[in-house]
N, C-alpha and C positions, 0 to 999 in steps of 0.2 A: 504494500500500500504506500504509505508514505515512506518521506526519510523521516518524520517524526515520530511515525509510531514505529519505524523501525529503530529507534534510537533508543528505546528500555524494553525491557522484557516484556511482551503483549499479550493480552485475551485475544487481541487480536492477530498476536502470534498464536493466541492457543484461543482466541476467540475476540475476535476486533480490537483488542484494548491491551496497551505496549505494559499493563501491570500485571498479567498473570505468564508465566512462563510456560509454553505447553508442554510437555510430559515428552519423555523422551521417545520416540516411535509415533509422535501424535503427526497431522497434516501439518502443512506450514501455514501460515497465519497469513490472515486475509495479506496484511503488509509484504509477506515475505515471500506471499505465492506467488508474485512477478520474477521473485530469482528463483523459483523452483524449489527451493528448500526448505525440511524442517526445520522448524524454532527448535534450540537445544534448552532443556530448561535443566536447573540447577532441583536436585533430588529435595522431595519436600520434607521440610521438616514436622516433625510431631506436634500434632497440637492439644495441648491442655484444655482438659473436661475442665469448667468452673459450674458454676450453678446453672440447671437449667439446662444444661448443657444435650445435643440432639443426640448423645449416646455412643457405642462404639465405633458408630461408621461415621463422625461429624468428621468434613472432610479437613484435613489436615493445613496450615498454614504451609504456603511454597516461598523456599528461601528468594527468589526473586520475584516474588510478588510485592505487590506495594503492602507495608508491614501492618500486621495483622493487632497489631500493639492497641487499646482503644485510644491512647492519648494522638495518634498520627492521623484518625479520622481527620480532626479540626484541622490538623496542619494541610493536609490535602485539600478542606476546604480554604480553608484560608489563601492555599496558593494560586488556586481559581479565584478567587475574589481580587489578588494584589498582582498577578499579572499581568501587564498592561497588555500585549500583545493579544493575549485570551480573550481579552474586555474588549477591543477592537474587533475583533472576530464575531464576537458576541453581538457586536451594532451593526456591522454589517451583516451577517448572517441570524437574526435571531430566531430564525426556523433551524438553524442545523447545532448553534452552537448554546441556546440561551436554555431553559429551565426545562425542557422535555426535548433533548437534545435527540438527533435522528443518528445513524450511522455511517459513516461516512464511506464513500467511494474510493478504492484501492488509486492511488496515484493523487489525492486530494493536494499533498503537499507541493506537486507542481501546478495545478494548476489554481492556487490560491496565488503563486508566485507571476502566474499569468495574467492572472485576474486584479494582482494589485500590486503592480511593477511600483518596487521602489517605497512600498509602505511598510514591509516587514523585512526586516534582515534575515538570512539564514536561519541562524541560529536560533536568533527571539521567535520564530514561526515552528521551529521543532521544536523548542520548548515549549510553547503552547498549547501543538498538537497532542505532543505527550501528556500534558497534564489533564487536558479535557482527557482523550482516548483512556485515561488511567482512572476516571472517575467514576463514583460508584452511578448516576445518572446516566452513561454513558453504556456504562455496562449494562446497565438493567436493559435499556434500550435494544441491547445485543441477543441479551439472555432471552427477550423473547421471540426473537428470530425475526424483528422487522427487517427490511431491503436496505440494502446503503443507498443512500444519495446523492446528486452531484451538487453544482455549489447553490445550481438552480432549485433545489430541492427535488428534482426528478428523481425516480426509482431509475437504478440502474442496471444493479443484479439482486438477487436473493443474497442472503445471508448464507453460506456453507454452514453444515450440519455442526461442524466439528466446532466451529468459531461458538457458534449458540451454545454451545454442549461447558466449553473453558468457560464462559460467560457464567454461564449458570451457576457453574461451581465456585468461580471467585465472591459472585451475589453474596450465596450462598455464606461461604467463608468469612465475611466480614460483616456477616448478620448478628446481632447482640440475641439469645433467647428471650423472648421474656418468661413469665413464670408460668412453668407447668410446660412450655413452649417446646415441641421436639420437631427440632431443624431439620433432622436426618429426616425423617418422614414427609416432612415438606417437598424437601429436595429429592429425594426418592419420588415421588409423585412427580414433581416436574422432569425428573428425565425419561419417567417412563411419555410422557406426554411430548418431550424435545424428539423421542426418538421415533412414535411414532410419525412426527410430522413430518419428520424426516423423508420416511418412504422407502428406507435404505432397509434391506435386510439386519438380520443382524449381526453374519459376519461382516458386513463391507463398513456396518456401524461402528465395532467395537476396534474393527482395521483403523477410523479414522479419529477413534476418540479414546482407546485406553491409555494411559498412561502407568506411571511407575509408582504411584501413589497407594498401596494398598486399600487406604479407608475410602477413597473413592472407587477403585477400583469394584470394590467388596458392594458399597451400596449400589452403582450401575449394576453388576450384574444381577441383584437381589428387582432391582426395576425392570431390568426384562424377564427375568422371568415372571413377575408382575403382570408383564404384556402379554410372554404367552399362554399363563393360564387364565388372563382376561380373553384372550384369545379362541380357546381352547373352550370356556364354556359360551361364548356367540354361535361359537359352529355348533353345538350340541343346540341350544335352541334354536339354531336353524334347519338343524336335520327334524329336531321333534315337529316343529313347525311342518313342515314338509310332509311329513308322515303322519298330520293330525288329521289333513283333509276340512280345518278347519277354513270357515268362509272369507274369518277377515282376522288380521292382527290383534282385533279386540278381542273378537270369541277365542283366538286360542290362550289370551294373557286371560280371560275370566275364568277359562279353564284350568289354568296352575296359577290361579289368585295372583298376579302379577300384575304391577302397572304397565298398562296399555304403550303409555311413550316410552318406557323402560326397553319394553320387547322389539319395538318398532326400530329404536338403536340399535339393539343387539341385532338383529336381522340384517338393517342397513351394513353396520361395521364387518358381519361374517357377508356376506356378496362381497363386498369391495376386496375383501380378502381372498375370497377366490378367483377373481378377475372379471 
């Protein structure tokens, strides 16, 4: 993508956003898919259960992620707020760069240099890059797999699977529990829903999204198999369906006391799955 977000360790290397490092084996990050190569990330380090806490599988803080510490939230804000470069960006653009920030398009960093000869220096426009791309608004934006955009605000391409998948997990990671709150099951639920929107099998999914992180590792897989025994009983009431001879989706959900729109899902979701 950019030379800004190519210039720290990215979600966007491991899911749009130069703060999360992707996993060693993972794709290369929206930024670094122009030179073909995976993002190398630095092996994550362990993270401490405190109160509250989403359990064995809360995914682990990564040594080159932006630091998982709670006192660095503020500073991170803070540097969006005192960056001047950021804040110009922000007037010009305040559809891509301002409070519900969008995604940006692989190569953004030149053609801002295109679009405003002479207004940002080098440097001061990578720095910028990086800090939006690194922020947790930014990420969120990722995490849910909206399109990048150009400077016009156009859709340009989709979001790759993998990029949404790091996104998620950095969210994730530097989410506070609140009380009673379990993270992991949160996030367990969203990757079962990241991957199926995917559309990707599951080999070609976990090809482009496992990394080396055990506690992530552990909850992804626990999420798909999630999927395929969500899976697994659609098809069953689609087979029973079939075999009821029943007139409409209603009479056959009246007949195993089921909600009516419940069954009608399952039905819809097992077709789609068979083709």
């Amino acid at each position: 993508m950019t030379e800004a977000e190519n210039s720290a360790p990215s979600a966007e290397h491991a899911a749009a956003v130069p703060d999360v490092p992707a996993p060693q084996g993972a794709a290369a990050s929206p930024q670094s898919e122009e030179k073909k190569r995976p993002e190398g990330g630095a092996k994550p380090a362990r993270n401490r259960r405190g109160r509250g806490g989403a359990g064995r599988h809360q995914p682990r803080a990564q040594d080159g992620a932006a630091a998982a510490r709670p006192e660095e939230a503020p500073q991170r804000s803070q540097q969006r707020r005192q960056n001047p470069a950021l804040l110009q960006l922000q007037a010009l653009y305040p559809q891509l760069f301002g409070e519900q920030p969008k995604p940006l398009k692989r190569g953004i960093f030149q053609d801002l240099e295109a679009a405003q000869p002479g207004v940002f220096t080098p440097a001061d426009l990578k720095l910028a890059l990086g800090i939006h791309t690194r922020s947790s608004r930014y990420l969120q934006a990722v995490s849910q797999g909206q399109p990048r955009h150009d400077l016009a605000g156009n859709v340009v391409e989709q979001m790759a699977p993998e990029h949404v998948f790091h996104a998620l997990v950095e969210v994730f990671r530097r989410r506070r529990p609140r009380d009673g709150e379990d993270l992991a099951q949160k996030l367990r639920r969203r990757m079962a829903i990241a991957f199926e929107a995917s559309g990707l099998s599951r080999e070609a999914y976990l090809e482009l999204v496992r990394g080396r992180d055990e506690a992530t590792n552990a909850l992804l897989d626990e999420a798909l198999a999630d999927v395929s025994a969500s899976n697994a009983r659609d098809e069953a009431i689609l087979r029973a369906f079939e075999a009821s001879g029943a007139a409409s989706v209603e009479a056959f959900a009246d007949m195993y006391g089921m909600p009516a729109r419940q069954v009608a899902q399952q039905l819809d979701r097992a077709r789609r799955l068979r083709g």
